[in-house]
N, C-alpha and C positions, 0 to 999 in steps of 0.2 A: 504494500500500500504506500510505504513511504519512496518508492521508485517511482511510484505510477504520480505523486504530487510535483516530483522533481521532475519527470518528462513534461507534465501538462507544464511546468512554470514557464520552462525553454518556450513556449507557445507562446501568442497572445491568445487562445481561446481563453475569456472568462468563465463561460458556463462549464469544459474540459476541468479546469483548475478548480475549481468548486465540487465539483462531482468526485474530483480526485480526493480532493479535504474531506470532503462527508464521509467515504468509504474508511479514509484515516481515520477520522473522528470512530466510527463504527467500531473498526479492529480494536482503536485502543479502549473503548468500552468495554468491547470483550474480556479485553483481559483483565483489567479491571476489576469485572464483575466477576472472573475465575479465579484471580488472586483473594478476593474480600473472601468467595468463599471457603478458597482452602485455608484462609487466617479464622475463620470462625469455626470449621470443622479442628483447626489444629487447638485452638482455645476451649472447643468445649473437649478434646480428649484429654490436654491438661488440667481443665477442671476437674476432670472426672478422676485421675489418677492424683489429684490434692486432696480428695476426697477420700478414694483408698487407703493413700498414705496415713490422713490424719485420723480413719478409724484403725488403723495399723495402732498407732503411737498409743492409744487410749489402752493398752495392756496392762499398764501399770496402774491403772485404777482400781483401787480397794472399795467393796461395799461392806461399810462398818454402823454398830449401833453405839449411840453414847446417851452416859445419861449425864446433865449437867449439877455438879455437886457446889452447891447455896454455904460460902463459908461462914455466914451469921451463924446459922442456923448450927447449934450445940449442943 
């Protein structure tokens, strides 16, 4: 696409040189819109494996009873 802006420029066709830009404009969309999505697919797999990790971590948690001892109280 970025050839085909560079031939039409060599031109004077305006309508050429415009049709070339839209098609560029178009691809770099594309990618764009393929890049976003593999940054949100690769963000939500690190979420997910944050997730993992930090119920990992939670091993060291005790479930304990206490009773609280009132030292007025003799």
């Amino acid at each position: 696409a970025i050839e085909e802006v560079e031939q039409a420029m060599k031109g004077d066709d305006k309508a050429a040189i415009e049709a070339a830009v839209e098609k560029l404009t178009q691809a770099g969309q594309a990618i764009y819109q393929k890049a976003a999505e593999q940054a949100q697919a690769e963000s939500a797999a690190a979420e997910g494996e944050g997730q993992a990790e930090s119920g990992a971590s939670d091993d060291d948690v005790v479930d304990a009873e206490f009773e609280e001892v009132d030292d007025d109280k003799k």
